[in-house]
N, C-alpha and C positions, 0 to 999 in steps of 0.2 A: 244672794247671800245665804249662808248657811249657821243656824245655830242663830237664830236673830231674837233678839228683845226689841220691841218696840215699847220708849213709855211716855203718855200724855202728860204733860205739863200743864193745860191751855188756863187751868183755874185753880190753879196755886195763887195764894195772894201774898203771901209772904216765903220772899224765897233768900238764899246766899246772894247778895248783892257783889258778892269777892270771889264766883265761881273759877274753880282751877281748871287749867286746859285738858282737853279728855285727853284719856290714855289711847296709847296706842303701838302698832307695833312699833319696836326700835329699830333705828337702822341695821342690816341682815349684813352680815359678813362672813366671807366663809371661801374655800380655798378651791381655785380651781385646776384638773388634774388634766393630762392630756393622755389619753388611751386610744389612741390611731397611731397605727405603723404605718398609715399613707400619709401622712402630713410629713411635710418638707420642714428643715427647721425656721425656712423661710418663703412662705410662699403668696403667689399672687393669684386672685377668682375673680373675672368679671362679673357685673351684675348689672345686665343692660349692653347697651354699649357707650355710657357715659361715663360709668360710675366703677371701681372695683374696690375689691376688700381684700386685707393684707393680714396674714397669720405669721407670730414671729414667736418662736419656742423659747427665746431666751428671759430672764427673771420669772420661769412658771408659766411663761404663752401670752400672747394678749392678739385684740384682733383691731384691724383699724379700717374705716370706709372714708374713701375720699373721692373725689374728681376727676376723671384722665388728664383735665387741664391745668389740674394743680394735685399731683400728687402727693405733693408734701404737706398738704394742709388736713387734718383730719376733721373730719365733717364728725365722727362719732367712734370714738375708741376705747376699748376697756382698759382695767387696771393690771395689770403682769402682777402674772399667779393669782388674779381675783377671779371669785364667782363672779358672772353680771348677771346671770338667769338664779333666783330661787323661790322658795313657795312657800305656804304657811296655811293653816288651817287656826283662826282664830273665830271666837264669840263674838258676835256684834251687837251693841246696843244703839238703838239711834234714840234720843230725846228731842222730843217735839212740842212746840209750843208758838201759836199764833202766827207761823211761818218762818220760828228762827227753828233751825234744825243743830246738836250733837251728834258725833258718830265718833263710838269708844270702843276699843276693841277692850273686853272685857276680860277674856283669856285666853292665849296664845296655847295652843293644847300640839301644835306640829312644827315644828320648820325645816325645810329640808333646803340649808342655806351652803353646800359645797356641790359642787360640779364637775363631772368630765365633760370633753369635748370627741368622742368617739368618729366624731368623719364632718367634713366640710365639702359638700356634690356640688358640683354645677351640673343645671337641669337645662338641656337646649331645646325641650321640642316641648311645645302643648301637650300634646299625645301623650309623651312620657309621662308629663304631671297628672293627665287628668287618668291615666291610667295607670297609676300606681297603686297597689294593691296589699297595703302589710295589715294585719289584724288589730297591731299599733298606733296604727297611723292616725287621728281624730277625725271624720268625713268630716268636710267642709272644714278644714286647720280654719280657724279666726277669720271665717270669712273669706276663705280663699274658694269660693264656688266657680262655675264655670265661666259665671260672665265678669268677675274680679280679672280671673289669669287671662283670660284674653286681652286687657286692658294692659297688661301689665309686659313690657318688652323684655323678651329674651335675651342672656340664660337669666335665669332665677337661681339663685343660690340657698342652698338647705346643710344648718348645721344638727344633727342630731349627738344626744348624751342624754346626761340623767343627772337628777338632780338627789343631794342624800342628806342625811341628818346620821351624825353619830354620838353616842353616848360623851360627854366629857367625863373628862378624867375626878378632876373634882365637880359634882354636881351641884355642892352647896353655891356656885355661884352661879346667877340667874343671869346673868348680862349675855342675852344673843348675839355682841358684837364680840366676844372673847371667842382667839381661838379653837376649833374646839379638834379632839384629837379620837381618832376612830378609836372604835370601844366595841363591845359586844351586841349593842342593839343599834338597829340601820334603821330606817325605813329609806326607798328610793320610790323615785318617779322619773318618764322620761319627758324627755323635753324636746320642742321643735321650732327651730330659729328662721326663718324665710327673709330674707331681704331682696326684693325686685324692682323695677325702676319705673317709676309710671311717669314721670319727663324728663326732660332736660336736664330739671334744678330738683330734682327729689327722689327720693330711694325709699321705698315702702316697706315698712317692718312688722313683721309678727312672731308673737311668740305664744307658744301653745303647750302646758304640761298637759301630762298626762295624770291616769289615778294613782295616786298612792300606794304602792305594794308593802304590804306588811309582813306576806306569807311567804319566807323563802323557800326554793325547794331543796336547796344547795345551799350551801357557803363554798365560796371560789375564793383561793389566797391570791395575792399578784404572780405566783410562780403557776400559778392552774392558769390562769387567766392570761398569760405570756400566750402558754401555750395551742389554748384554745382560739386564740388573733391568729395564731399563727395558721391554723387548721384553717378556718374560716378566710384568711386570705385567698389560701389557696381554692378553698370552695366559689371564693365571689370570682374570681378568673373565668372558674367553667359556669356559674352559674349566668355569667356578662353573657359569655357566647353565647347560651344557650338559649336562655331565656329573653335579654333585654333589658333595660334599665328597671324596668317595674319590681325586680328580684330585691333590688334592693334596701326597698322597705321592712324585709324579712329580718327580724332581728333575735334575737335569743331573748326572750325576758325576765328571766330568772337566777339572773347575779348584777352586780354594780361593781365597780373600781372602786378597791380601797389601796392607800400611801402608804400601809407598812406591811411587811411579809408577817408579823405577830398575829395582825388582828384578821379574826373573819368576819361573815356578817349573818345574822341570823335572823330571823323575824320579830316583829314586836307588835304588840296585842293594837290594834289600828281601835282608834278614837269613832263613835256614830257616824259622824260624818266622812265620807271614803271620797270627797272630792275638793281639791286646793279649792279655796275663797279668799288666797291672796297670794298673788306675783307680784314680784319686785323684780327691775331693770336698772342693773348697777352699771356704771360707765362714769369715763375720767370727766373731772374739770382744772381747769387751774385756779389758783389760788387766789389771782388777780381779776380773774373772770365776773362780768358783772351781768345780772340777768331779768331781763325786762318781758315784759307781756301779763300773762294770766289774765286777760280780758278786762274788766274793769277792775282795777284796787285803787281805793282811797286813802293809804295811809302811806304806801310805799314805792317806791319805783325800782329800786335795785331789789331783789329778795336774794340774794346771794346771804347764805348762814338762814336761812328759814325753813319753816316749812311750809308749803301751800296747797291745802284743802281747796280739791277744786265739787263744789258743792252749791248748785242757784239756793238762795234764801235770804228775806229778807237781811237788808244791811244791819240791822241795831238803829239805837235811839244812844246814842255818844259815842261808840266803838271805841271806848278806851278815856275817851274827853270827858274828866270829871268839871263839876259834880254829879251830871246828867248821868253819866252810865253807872252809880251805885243808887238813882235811884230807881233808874228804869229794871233793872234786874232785882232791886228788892221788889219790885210789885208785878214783876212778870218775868217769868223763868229765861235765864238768858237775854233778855231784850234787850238790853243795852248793844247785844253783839261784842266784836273784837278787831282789831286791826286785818283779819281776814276775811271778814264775812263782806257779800256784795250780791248784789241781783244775779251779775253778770260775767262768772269766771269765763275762765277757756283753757282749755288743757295744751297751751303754744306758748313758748317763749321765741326770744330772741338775744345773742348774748354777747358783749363787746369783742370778742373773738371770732365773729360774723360764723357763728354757727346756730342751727332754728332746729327745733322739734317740735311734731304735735301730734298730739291722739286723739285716734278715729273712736266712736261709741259715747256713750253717756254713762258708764261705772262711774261711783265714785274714785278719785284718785288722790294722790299727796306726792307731790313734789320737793323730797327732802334735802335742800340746800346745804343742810346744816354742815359738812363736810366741809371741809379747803379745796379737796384734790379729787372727790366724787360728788355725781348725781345719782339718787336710787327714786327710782319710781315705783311706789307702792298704789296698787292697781287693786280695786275689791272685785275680783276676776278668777276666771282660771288662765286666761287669756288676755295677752295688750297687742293692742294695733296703731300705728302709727305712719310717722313719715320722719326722714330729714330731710331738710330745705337747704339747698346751697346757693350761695347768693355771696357778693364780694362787699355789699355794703348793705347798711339797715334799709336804704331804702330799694333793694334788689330783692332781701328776702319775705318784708313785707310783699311787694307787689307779686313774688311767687306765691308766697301761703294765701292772699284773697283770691288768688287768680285759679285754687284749687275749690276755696270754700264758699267761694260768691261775694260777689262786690255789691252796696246799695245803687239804686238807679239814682239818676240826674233828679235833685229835686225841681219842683214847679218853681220858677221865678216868685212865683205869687207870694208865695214863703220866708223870702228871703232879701225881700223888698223895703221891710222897714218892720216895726215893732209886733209883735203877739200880745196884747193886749188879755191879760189874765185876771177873768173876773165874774162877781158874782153879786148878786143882788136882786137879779130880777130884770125886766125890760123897761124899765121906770129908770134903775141906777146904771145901765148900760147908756141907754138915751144920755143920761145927766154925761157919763164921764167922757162921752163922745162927743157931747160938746167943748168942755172946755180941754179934749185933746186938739180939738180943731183951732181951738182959741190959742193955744204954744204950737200950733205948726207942726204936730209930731207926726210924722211918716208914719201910717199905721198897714202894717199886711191883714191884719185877722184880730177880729175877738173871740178867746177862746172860753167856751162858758160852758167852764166844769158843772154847773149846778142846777144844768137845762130841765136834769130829773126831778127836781127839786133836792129840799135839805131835811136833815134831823138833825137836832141838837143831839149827845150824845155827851160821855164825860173825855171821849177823846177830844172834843171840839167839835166845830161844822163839818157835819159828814154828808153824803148824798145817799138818795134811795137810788141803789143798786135794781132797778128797774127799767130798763132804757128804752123812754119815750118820755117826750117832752109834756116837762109840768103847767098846763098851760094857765094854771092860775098866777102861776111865778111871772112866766112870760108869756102873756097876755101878748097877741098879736104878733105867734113866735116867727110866722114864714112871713111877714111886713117889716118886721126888725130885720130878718134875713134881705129881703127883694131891698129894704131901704141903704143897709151898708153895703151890699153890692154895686149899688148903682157909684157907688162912690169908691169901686173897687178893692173894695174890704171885704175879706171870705170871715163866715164863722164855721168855726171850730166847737167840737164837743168832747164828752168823755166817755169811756164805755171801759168793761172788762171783765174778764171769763168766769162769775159768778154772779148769782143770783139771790138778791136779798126776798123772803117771802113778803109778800107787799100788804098782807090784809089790814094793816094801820095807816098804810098811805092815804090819806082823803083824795088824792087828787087824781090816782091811779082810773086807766079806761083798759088794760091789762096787768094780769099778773106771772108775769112770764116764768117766775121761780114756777108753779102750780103748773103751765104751760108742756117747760123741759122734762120737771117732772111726770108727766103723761107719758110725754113720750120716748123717757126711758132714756135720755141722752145727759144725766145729771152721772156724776163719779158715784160709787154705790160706796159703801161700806162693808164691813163682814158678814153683813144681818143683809144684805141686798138691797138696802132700804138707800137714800141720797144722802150722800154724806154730808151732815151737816159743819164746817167749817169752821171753826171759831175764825175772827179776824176783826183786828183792833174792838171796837165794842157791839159787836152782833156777830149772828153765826150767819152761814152764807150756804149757797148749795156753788157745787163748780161745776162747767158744762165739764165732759166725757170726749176729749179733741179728737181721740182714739175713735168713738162711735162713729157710724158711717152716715149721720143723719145730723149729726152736730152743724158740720159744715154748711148748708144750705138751710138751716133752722137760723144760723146768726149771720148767715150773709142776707137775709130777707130784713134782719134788723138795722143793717150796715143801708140796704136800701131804701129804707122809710127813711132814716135818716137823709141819706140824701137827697131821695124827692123831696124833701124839704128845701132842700138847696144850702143843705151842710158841707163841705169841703176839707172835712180833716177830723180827728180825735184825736185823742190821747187814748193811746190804748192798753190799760195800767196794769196793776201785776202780773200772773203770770209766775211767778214762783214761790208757789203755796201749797203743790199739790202733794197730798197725804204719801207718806211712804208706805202706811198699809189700805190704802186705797186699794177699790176694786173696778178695773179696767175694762171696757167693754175689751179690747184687743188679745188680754189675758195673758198684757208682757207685762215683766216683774218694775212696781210701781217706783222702786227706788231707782233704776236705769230710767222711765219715763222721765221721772222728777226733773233730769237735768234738761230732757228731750220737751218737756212742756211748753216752754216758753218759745223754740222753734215753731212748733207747730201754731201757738197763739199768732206769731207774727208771721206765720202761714196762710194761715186763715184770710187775714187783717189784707196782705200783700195782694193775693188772688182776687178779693173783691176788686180792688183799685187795679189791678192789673186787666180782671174783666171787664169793669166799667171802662177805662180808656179804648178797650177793643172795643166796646160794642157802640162807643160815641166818635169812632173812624178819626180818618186823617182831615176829612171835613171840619171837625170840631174843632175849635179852640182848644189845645192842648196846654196850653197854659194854667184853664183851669183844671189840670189835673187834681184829685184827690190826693192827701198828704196825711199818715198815721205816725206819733211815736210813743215810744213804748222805753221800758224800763229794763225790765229783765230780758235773760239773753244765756246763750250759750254760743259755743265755738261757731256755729253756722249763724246765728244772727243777724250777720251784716248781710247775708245773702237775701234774707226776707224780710228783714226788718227796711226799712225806708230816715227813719229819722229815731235816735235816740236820747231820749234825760235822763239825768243822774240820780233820778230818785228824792228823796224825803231828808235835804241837810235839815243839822239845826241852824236857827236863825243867829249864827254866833262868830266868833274868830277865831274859832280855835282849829288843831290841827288831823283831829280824825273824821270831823264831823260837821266841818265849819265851812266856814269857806277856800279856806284853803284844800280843803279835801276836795273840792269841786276842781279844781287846778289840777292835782293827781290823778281822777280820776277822768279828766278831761282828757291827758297824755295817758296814761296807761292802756285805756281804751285803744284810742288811736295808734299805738304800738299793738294793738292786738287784731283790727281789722276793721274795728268800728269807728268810722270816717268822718262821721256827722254826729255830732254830737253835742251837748249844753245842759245847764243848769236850771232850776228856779232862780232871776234876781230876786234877792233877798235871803233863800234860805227858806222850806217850808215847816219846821216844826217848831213850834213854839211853847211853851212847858211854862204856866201857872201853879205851882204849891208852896205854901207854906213856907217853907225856907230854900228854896229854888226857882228861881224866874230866869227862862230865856223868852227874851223878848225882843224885837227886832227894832234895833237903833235907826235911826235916821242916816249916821256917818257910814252903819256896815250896809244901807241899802242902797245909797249914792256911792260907794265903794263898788259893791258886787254890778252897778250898772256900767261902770267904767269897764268891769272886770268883761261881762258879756257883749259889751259892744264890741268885743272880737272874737267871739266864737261862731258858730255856725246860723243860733237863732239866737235872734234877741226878744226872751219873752218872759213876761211878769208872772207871777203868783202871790196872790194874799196870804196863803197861809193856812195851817188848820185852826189857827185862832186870829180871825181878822182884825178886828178890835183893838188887841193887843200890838198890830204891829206898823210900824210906819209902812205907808204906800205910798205909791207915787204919785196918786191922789192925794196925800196930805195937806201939801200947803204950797205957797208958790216957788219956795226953795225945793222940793220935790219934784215939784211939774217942770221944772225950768232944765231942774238939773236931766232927768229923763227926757225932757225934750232935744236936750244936745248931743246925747247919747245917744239916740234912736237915728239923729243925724251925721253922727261920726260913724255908726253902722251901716247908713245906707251907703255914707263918701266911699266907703270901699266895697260895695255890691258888684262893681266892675271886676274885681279880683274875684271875689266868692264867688262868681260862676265859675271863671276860670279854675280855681283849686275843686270846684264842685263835680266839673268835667274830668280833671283828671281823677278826682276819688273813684267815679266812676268806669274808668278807664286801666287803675292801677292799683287803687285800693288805699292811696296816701290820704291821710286825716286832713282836714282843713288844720286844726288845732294839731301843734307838733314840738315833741320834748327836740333839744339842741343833739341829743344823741342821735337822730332820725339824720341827718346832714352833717355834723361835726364829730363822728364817731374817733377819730384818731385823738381829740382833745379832750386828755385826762379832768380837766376840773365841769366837763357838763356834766360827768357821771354823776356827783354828787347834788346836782338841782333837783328839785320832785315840785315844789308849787314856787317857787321864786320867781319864775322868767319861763316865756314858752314862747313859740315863734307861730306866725302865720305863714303858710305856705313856707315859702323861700325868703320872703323883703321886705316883713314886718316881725319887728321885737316885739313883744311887752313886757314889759315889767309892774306887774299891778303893786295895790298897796295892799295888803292883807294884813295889817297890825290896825287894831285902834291907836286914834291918837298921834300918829303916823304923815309925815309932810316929805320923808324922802325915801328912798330903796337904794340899794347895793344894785346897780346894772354891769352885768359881764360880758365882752364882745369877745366873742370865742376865735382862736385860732382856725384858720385855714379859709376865712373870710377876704378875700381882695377888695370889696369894696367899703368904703368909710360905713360906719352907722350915724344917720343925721336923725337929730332928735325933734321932731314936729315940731313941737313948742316953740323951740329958740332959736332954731334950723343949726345949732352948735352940731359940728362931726366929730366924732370918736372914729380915730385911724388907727389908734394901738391894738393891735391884736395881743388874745389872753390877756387883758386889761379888766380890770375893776374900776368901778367908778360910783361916787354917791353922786345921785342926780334926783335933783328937789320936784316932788309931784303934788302939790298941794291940790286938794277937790278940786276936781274939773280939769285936770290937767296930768292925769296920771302919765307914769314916764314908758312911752312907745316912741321907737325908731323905723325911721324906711331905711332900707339901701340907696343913698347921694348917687343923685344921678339916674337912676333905673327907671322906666318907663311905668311900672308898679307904683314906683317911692313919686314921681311926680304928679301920676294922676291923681293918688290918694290927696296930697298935700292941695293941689287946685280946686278940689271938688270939696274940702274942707273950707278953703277960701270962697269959693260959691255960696257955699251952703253957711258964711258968716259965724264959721268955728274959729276959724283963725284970724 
């Protein structure tokens, strides 16, 4: 980015608790001109051999890419007479603040938002592209190097034109979406459009400006400009013969198309900066159009009329859900967040019109909905890369978009067995609660014990020393606690994550690893060279350097000790906190890392457990496979990541932040590639002040276990303020009720492998919104945490209201089999039927498919296991 402010926030203690949304560019509109004498007023360009794209002159031009097997369906098409390519040179502020991040454009100083369309090539041969030779041309267009176009099947298709800004008529008004009509000052830039086909289901896109020219040497009227096309035709004829395709990169660059024979174009005094820092890609939607993905979001499922900042950073502490978010933001800048912010965007949708896009890179981007009838992608780029995905149903274009970006591997059985026991105390309160889990019968996989490092009080709550090796005054006889629940087939779990707290107040420390990395140079630096110290929640942190070529085998030796211990999993936790003016060993620009970070975390994470499995053969018990999950994420995530949670709710019922968010963010995810996925039962953040208490209820923690005994894992967390919150240790109403749950999770372990196999096969979520299978059925559009299916042959319907003894259940059209309801074995045979169906505790309202080999083993194994 160009023209950048960056400003720290981290120790403001009094800030706007009512912050307004940053500014930003508006959406670009501006009119597109066609200046080719070869263009037909109708015509057709392969691109591959599966794919072609259609040029039609009539309302101003528009261009359309579709299927050879379905030509009438447009995969991606512009607006007649619309710009979809233009550019902008704007000031960027980013505000930063303990890992929530702003990004404002401050002032808009260019836009060059009209367009011609000067020539549409089909490119047949390698040779030709990679020997194309104009002065113009960008080397390497967005990534189009030599081992890209090889990938990529012939012809490739190349639009070239220019993009311009013209003076308006009246100036005094500032609105970039108004008309605007050629004037005496220009500026142009050109532009270059590639679309090629890299399979079956997808057509690859790039767009690439060029610099901004300020200085004309000419002004050309449309009557000069006739004429010189005309000259120039006749030149490209002998220059075909003579030379070869490569001729015709050669282009004149020192005039643009302007619309009316009055106006010419003349130079205009170019701003410091002489390179775009922001493309936008404008193309049609319809007005009915509903559009899902963006990797994780917690508040929303359709964003159709939005716009979506795709940015990793901490979620917030209420995102919207008062009273929590005015006071998180009065005492930390931004903290509270917003309905947009999340660990784990992705720059993919998918959209009830069975059309998919996604982009390739980590720029920041924005996804502007706001429209009826367009999408504009604003790109902090000079450049966008992407795809379109074609596919005839949600679940055809998911399983193409994982099947390009990586699917998660098969989890260990081990995992998925029975409960994750989330807990902290020491090897004293471990022992104690493990007995009397054994005393309710509860199916245990693992105890996961966040606090193996030990704890600090702090005014956040119980936090851990960011040190990772175990406290062994905490746990006292930490590998005999281990050998002891093993022998009983219970793994333990730990926690870790890519900073480092300086340790020298630890009492109980036997290294100090911050002091360590530091040596050896593999800490994120600062401006000053020095490790950049972190703020984050209440201490400052150092972050390893993922970029360093020595990172990687410094924390996999850590991942090791851990395991000769005979550890089998972590949670391997943030991951999007890394500094935008951070200093990179790699010495690639920190704000593209930022989004690339948490890849590479679950890179790291992935390769350890990928090497240990190889280096312990097919001899070994594979079963005990090692198992990580992690939080943050970007578009490639699910390729390396293994197991994902939802991050830090509040312990509450509300709807951005609560548990219902959990439900959205559960489906959204899994509309976006991330297959395996879950929450804290309960809720982890809990808020003591003064005149604000979130505190975790007993009803909303027997609630949320109902809720998880159908997701991916079923597993506990205290909280950052234990004390404060009911657990599942509480009392025998607690134990009893989690003991049935952990039972009702295992009754269907027989399926979860089965959905677990195909996630890993296709990329389908275990957890799945009713749009995912009943796309043609207008009323799922509108559910987000109401109801979500398993697989294919389990409903749920949880209860997410305090207070709360029945729900609204919907059995969607285009279903043939009845929905029979566990509890009462009552069937629902009405399609697109509503129905209130009573879920009092312990009996929340889920359905199998009557009849199904799924629907009955579940219901039998229920009756075994004396649920039913």
């Amino acid at each position: 980015m160009s023209s950048l402010k960056i400003t720290k926030k981290h120790h403001r203690h009094l800030n706007n608790p009512f912050p307004s949304a940053p500014k930003s560019l508006p959406f670009v509109q501006g009119t597109l001109f066609s200046e080719s004498l070869t263009l037909a007023t109708h015509q057709t360009f392969p691109i591959g051999k599966d794919f072609r794209l259609t040029w039609q002159s009539r309302n101003g031009g528009f261009l359309s890419v579709s299927h050879r097997l379905q030509p009438d369906k447009s995969l991606w098409s512009t607006i007649p007479g619309q710009a979809f390519v233009s550019g902008a040179l704007a000031e960027t502020e980013i505000q930063e603040s303990r890992g929530s991040f702003v990004i404002k454009d401050r002032e808009v100083r260019l836009v060059c938002d009209h367009q011609t369309i000067e020539d549409i090539r089909v490119i047949d041969h390698l040779d030709s592209f990679l020997h194309a030779t104009d002065p113009d041309f960008p080397s390497g267009c967005v990534g189009f190097d030599q081992n890209d176009v090889k990938k990529t099947e012939f012809p490739v298709l190349m639009i070239t034109g220019r993009i311009f800004s013209m003076k308006k008529k009246r100036p005094q008004d500032s609105s970039l979406s108004k008309k605007m009509t050629p004037g005496k000052d220009c500026t142009y830039a050109r532009y270059w459009v590639f679309f090629g086909q890299k399979s079956s289901h997808q057509v690859g896109f790039q767009v690439r400006l060029g610099k901004p020219n300020f200085n004309l040497s000419q002004a050309i009227s449309p009557a000069g400009l006739r004429r010189r096309q005309v000259l120039r035709l006749k030149l490209r004829q002998f220059r075909k013969k003579k030379l070869g395709w490569w001729w015709s990169f050669r282009r004149p660059r020192n005039y643009v198309a302007v619309s009316s024979a009055e106006d010419e174009i003349v130079g205009v005094k170019p701003p410091e900066s002489t390179e775009f820092n922001r493309i936008c890609l404008t193309y049609s939607s319809e007005k009915s159009e509903k559009f899902y993905g963006f990797g994780e979001q917690f508040s929303h499922m359709n964003f159709k009329g939005r716009r979506v900042p795709i940015f990793v950073q901490e979620q917030g502490i209420g995102r919207g859900d008062q009273p929590i978010t005015f006071a998180a933001n009065l005492v930390s800048h931004r903290a509270g967040g917003d309905w947009s912010t999340t660990y784990a965007p992705s720059p993919f949708y998918m959209t009830s019109k069975m059309r998919s896009l996604y982009l390739e890179g980590y720029n920041y981007s924005i996804f502007d909905l706001t429209r009826h009838d367009r999408v504009q992608i604003q790109m902090h780029n000079n450049s966008i890369e992407g795809s379109l995905v074609h596919g005839n149903s949600p679940t055809e274009l998911l399983e193409h978009f994982t099947g390009t970006i990586g699917r998660p591997p098969e989890l260990p059985e081990w995992i998925i067995s029975g409960a994750v026991i989330g807990m902290q105390g020491g090897t004293d309160m471990v022992r104690h609660v493990w007995d009397e889990l054994r005393a309710y019968d509860v199916p245990i996989s693992a105890f996961w014990l966040q606090d193996w490092v030990g704890h600090r009080e702090t005014f956040i709550g119980s936090q851990l020393w960011w040190n990772w090796e175990v406290d062994s005054t905490r746990y006292w006889g930490w590998r005999q606690l281990i050998k002891d629940l093993d022998a009983q087939h219970i793994r333990v779990m730990t926690y870790c994550n890519p900073c480092l707290a300086p340790a020298e107040e630890n009492p109980n420390r036997r290294k100090n690893m911050f002091e360590e990395a530091k040596r050896l140079g593999i800490l994120v630096r600062d401006k000053t060279g020095e490790p950049y110290m972190v703020p984050n929640t209440a201490f400052d942190v150092g972050m390893l350097d993922l970029t360093h070529p020595d990172t990687e085998s410094w924390f996999k030796q850590i991942l090791q000790d851990m395991v000769d211990d005979g550890i089998r999993g972590w949670m391997a936790d943030f991951g999007e906190g890394l500094p935008v003016d951070a200093k990179l060993y790699s010495g690639e620009d920190p704000i593209v890392a930022h989004n690339r970070y948490p890849e590479l975390w679950a890179k790291i994470n992935r390769q350890f457990v990928d090497e240990w499995k190889s280096n312990h053969g097919e001899a070994e018990d594979l079963e005990d496979t090692l198992v990580f999950f992690m939080r943050a994420g970007f578009r490639e995530s699910p390729k390396w990541g293994m197991l994902f949670w939802e991050g830090d709710q509040m312990v509450s019922w509300q709807v951005n932040d609560g548990i219902k968010s959990t439900v959205v963010g559960l489906l959204s995810s899994g509309l976006s590639g991330y297959a395996f996925n879950h929450s804290d039962i309960g809720g982890y953040c809990a808020v003591s002040l003064p005149l604000i208490r979130y505190h975790r209820s007993e009803e909303l923690l027997l609630r949320w276990m109902e809720l998880n005994a159908f997701t991916t894992i079923f597993r506990t967390h205290e909280g950052n303020k234990p004390s404060c919150n009911s657990q599942f240790y509480s009392n025998h109403k607690t134990f009893s009720h989690f003991a049935r749950f952990a039972k009702v999770y295992s009754a269907w372990k027989f399926y979860r492998i089965q959905l677990i196999k195909e996630a890993a096969q296709k990329g389908l979520p275990v957890c799945r919104h009713l749009f995912l299978h009943y796309p043609e059925d207008d009323n799922v559009h509108k559910f987000t945490y109401q109801q979500f299916l398993v697989g294919t042959e389990i409903l749920v319907v949880p209860v997410l209201d305090k207070g709360k003894n029945n729900v609204k259940a919907y059995f969607p059209v285009g279903e043939s089999c009845p929905w029979q309801h566990i509890w009462t074995g009552k069937l629902y045979t009405n399609q697109g039927y509503e129905a209130w169906v009573e879920s009092p505790i312990g009996q929340p309202a889920v359905f199998v498919k009557a009849g199904s080999l799924v629907g009955e083993t579940f219901l039998k194994n229920l009756k075994d296991l004396n649920i039913l």
